[in-house]
N, C-alpha and C positions, 0 to 999 in steps of 0.2 A: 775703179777699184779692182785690186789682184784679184784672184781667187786664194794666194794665201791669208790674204785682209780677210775675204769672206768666211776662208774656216777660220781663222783666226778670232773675228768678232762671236761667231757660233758657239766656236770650242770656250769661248772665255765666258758666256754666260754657263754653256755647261756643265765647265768645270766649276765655277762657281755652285754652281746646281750639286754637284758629287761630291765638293767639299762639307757643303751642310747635309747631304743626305749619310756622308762617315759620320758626322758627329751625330744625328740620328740615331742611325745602327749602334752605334757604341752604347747611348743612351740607351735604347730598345735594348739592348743584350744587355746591358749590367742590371737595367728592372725586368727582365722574361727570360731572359737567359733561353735554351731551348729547351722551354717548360712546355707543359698545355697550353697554353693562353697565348703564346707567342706561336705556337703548331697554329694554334686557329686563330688568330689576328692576321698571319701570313699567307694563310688560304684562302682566308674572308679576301682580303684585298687584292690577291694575286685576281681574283676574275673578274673587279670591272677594271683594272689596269692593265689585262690584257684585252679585254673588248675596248679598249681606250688606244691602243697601239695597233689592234687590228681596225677597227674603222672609224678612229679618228685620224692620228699619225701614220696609219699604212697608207688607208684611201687616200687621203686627202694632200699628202704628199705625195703624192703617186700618180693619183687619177685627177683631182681636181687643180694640181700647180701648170701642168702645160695647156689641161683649158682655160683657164684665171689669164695664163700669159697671153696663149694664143688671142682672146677674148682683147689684150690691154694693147697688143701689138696691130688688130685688125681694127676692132671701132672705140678704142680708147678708154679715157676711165669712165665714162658713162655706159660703154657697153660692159664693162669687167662689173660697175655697180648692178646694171638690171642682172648678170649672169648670176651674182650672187645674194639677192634679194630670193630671184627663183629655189637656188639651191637651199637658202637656208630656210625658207618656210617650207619647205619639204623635210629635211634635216633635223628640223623640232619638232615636227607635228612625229615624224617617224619615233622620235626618240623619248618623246614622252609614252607613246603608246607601248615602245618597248619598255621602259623602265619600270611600266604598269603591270607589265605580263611578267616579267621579272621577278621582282617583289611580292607577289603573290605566290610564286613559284617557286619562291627559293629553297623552302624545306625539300621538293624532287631534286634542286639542280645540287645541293650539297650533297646529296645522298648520292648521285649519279656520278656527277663533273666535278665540284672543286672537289670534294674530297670522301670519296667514297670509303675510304678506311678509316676517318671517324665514328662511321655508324655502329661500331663495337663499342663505344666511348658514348655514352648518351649526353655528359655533361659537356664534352670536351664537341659535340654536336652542333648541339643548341647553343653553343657559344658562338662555334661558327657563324651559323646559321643569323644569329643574332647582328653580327660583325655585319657580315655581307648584305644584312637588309639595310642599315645604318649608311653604308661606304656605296650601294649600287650609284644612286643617282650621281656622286661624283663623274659617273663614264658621260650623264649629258652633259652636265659642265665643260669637262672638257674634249668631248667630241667638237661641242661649238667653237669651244678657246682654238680645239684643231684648226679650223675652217677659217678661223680670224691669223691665225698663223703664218697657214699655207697664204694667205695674202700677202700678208709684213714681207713673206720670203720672194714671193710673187714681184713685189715693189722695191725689193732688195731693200728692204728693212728690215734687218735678221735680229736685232738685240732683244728688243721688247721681247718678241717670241721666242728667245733661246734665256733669257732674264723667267719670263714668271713661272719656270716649273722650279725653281729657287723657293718660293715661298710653299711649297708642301713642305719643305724639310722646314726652312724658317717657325710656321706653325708648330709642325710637330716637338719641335725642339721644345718650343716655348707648352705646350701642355706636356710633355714629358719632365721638363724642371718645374711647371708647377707640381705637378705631379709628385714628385718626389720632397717637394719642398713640405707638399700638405700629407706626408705620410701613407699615398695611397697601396693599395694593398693590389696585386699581380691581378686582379680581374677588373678592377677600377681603374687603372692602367690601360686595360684592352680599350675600354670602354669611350675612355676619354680620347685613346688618338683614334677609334674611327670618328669617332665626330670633328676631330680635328681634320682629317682627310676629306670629309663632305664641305666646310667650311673655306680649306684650302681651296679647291675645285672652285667655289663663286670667286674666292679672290681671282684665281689665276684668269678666269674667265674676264672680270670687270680689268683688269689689266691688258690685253690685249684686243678686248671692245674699246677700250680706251685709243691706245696706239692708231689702230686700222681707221678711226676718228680723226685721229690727228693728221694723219696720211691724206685726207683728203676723202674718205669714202665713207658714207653716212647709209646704213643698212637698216633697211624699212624691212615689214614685214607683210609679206604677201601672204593668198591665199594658197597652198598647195599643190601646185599645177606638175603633169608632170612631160613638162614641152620636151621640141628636142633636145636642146642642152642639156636638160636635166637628166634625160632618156640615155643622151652620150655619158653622162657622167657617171651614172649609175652602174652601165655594160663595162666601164674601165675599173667601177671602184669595188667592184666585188671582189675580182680575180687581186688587185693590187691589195687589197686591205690582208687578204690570204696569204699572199709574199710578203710584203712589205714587213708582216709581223710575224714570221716564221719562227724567229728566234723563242719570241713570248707564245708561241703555240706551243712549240717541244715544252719550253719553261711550264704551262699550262699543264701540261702532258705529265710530265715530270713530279709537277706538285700531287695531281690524285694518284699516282703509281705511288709516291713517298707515302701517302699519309699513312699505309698502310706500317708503318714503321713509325716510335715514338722520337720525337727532334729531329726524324729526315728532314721536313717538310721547313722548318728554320734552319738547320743546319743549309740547305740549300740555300736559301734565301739570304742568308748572311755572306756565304761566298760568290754567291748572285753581286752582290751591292759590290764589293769589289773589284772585280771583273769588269763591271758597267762601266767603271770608271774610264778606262783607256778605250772602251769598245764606245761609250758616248762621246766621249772627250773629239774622238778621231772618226768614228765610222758614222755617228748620225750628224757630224757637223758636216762631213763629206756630201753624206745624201742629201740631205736640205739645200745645199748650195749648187750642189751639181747638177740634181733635175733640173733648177728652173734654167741653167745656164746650158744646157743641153737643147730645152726646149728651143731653146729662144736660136743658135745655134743651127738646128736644124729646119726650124722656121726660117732662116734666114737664107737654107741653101746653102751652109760652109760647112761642107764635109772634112776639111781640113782641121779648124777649128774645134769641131765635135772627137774629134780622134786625138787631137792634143788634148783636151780636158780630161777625154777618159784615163790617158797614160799617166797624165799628171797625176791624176788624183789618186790611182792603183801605186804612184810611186813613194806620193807623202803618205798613205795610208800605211805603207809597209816600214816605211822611214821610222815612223813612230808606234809603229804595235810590236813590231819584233824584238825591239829591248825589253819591251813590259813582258810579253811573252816570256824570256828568257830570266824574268827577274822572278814570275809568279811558279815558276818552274822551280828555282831552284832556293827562294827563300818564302815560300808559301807562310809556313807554321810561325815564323819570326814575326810578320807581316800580322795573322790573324793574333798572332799572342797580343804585341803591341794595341791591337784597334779594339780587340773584344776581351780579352782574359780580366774581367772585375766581377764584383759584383753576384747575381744569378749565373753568368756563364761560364764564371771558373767554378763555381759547386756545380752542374752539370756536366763539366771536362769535356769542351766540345771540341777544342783547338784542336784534337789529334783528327777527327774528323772533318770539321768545316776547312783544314788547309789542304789536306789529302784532295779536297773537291776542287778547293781552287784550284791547286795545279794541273789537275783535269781540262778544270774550265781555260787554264791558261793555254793550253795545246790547241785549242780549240778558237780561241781568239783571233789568230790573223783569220781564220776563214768568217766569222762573224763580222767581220769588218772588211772583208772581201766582196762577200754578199751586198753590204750597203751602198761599195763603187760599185758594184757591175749590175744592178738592178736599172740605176737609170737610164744605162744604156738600152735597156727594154719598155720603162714608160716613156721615155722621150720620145720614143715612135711610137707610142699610146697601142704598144704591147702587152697586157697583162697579162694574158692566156698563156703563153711561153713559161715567164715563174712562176704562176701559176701550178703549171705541171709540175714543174720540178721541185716548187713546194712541199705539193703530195708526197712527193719521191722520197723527199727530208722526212717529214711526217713518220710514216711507212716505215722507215730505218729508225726512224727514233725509239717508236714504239714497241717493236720488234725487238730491239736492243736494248732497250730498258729493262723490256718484263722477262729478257732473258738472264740479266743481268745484276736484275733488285734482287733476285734471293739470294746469291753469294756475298754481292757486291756491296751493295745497299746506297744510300745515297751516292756513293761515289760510282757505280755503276751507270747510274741515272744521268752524271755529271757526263761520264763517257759515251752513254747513246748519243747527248745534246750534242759533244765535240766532233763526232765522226756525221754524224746525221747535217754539223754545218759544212764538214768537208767535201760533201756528197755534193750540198747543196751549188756552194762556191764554185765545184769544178764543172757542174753542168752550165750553169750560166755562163763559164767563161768558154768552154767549149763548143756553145752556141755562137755568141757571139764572131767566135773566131771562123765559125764556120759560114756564117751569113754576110761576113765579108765588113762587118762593122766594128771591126778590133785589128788594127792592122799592124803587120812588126813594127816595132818601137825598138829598135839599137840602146837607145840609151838606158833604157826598161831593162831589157836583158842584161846587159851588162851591169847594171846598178846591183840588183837583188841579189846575184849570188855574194857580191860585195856588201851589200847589208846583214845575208846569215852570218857569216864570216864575223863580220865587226860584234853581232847580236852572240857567236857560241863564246867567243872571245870573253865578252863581258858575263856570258855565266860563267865560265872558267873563273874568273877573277869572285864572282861573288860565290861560288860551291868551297872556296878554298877559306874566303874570307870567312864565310857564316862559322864554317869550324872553326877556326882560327880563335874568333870572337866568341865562340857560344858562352864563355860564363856570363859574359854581358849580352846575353841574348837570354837566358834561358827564364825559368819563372821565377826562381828564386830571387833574383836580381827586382831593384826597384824600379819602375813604373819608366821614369825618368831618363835611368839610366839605357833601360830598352830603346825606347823610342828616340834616344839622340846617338845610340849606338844602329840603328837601323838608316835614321837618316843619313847619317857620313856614309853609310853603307849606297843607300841612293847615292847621293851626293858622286861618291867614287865613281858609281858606276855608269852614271848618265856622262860623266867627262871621259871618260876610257871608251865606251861606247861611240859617241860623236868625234874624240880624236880619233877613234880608228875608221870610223867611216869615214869623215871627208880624207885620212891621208890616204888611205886605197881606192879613193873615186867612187866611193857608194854613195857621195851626194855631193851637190855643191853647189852652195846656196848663190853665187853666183847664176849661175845655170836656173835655179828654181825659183828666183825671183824672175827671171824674165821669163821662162817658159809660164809660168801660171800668171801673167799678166790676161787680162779678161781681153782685150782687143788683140789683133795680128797687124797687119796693114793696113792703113788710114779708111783706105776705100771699102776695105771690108766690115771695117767699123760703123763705117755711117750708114749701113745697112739697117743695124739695130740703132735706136735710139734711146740716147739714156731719158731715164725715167724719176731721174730725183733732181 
């Protein structure tokens, strides 16, 4: 199979995923609108969904896929089974005891970490506080779903695992329409989707125990050991879980600086959900697919092959973010009117604000999806200490730049620490890379990209001209209907002007990019790795 098959089958569960999580957001804003309830629903959940990205989806992509391969490649699937027996009765025993100390704690950690500017707000508080004892345990659920994941991808079974984070939106949908169907009132709301979220979590969980079943691999439950496997896995997955979730750090970051302001803290989070879209779509289908093919790659001794993946993937990554970039840039407020203006969120008036963010956040996007190609290039040689570092460094910049930033700026300040703090990040990694001799000139790379800005200023030219052109049919006066089919033709236009001018000036050519991202090179070097399905 390609590697475009591989992003390909990723990005479509997905996007799948991002389609039900707008219709979500939309729901969640026309019943919270950026009221209290939706401040603190959004805070509550921002913190086991970032401990869920830091050391479920960081580690365990990161630190546990090249040993899982390495494990399937040296003593086969009985050895990848005992590696992962080991790990996971260490993994539950851990994470129960964490979710023990957690829960107990949570009235310090609101007050401290999610969100330290509700403490002025007693009701708006304990609501939090409420939310987040409700929604914690979901981080074991799906720390474990993680670990069953990183296997499917391990086995180059990408769907299931890239299919069940689909059903947190699915769920939430379905208790937000009962919700409104049964007349519930803005706190009975909060209420009903965290327990929808803790719910979600066992599903997503019993679906990908399911898969990694099917696959062939039956996981018993040991005692707690913590041998050397476990030993290695652990010295890779600290540092990795700290990279790997950099983004949802700053994000973390972000939300207790906001709370201190009333609707930062959703206003964020709705232009968050946006964003994710092209940055999931394209940057973590890239990551998921590329570690294990890297691993496997440099296990095998083809330095060759290991350097065409990386060019590849830095080239469809750019392929496809620099149009979105270029569209959230220059029709941000069209975009957030269309998805959210109903409801609670048009009596709040948030659109001038939550689009202001986005296009922040849009600036900031190729580098967040930059970060996702070029990290592998560091755990694939079970590097973590490297991003590590220059995690910190992101960090450091973010924080610094926020709290300089929130008193004029306010949320969209915040937005702009996140974007320069990803640029920092991006450029250090790639500048390592280059210098350690494991990124090497790519001609066609050079040549391509400036050919992609090009194609990408072109098509905002064409949409900064359009939007005005069309604003009566854009604006809010106008009907629901007529918005949103006036915005599509708008995509529509500009995704064809975009890709006509790319492949006519050579900024791609799918010729060229179906064979360059084929997973094998020459026969002989093929049968090094052996397929695995």
């Amino acid at each position: 199979m390609s590697l475009i098959k591989k992003f390909a089958t990723v990005a479509s569960g997905t996007m799948l995923s991002r389609i039900f999580g707008f219709t979500r957001e939309m729901m969640m804003a026309a019943a919270l609108g950026t009221g209290p309830v939706a401040d603190a629903f959004n805070a509550a959940f921002q913190f086991p969904n970032t401990f869920r990205r830091l050391f479920a989806e960081g580690a365990f992509n990161t630190a546990f896929v090249p040993l899982f391969a390495k494990e399937i490649e040296a003593n086969g699937t009985d050895g990848a089974r005992k590696f992962s027996e080991e790990v996971f009765g260490v993994l539950f025993s851990v994470l129960i005891l964490l979710t023990i100390v957690m829960e107990l704690a949570m009235p310090l950690l609101v007050a401290t970490i999610i969100a330290p500017g509700f403490a002025q707000d007693p009701e708006k508080f304990d609501l939090t506080r409420s939310l987040a004892t409700i929604m914690f345990p979901y981080l074991m659920c799906m720390s474990l779903a993680a670990m069953m994941s990183g296997m499917l991808n391990s086995l180059r079974r990408y769907f299931a695992a890239a299919l069940a984070p689909v059903f947190l939106n699915v769920i939430l949908i379905a208790v937000l329409a009962y919700a409104w169907y049964e007349g519930f009132d803005e706190l009975s709301v909060g209420y009903a989707i965290a327990w929808g979220v803790l719910a979600a979590g066992l599903v997503q969980l019993a679906i990908v125990w399911g898969a990694v079943r099917h696959a062939g691999i039956s996981i018993g439950f040991r005692r707690p050991r913590f041998t050397p496997n476990v030993r290695r896995l652990l010295w890779l997955a600290f540092p990795a879980a700290i990279t790997g979730g950099i983004t949802q750090i700053n994000t973390l970051i972000g939300t207790a600086i906001a709370s201190g302001q009333a609707s930062a803290v959703s206003s964020l989070a709705y232009a968050d959900r946006v964003y994710q879209l092209p940055l999931g779509v394209v940057g973590i289908a890239v990551a998921i697919v590329l570690l294990p093919e890297l691993a496997r790659a440099l296990k095998a001794g083809n330095a060759v092959e290991a350097a065409n993946l990386q060019n590849r993937s830095v080239e469809f990554t750019l392929f496809l973010t620099l149009p979105a970039t270029a569209a959230l840039l220059v029709m941000a407020e069209p975009i957030v009117r269309v998805l959210y203006e109903r409801g609670a969120f048009a009596a709040t008036n948030g659109t001038p604000v939550v689009s202001a963010i986005l296009s922040v956040f849009g600036l900031g996007l190729p580098a967040f999806v930059l970060i996702k190609a070029f990290t592998p290039g560091y755990f694939a040689r079970e590097d973590t200490r490297t991003p590590m570092v220059f995690a910190a460094i992101s960090v450091a910049v973010n924080i610094s730049l926020a709290l300089t930033l929130f008193p004029s700026m306010g949320a969209v300040g915040i937005a702009t620490a996140s974007a320069v703090a990803g640029w920092v990040n991006a450029a250090l990694l790639l500048a390592i890379l280059i210098r350690r001799g494991h990124w090497g000139t790519d001609i066609p790379l050079l040549t391509r990209i400036p050919r992609l800005v090009l194609a990408a200023t072109v098509m905002a030219a064409f949409l900064y001209f359009a939007v005005r052109w069309l604003a009566p049919y854009l604006a809010a006066e106008a009907p629901i209907y007529t918005q949103a089919a006036t915005l599509g033709a708008l995509v529509c236009a500009a995704t064809i002007i975009y890709f006509a001018i790319a492949f006519a000036i050579g900024g791609a050519d799918i010729g060229m990019v179906r064979r360059s991202l084929r997973r094998g090179q020459p026969k002989a070097a093929r049968s090094e790795i052996p397929p695995l399905e």
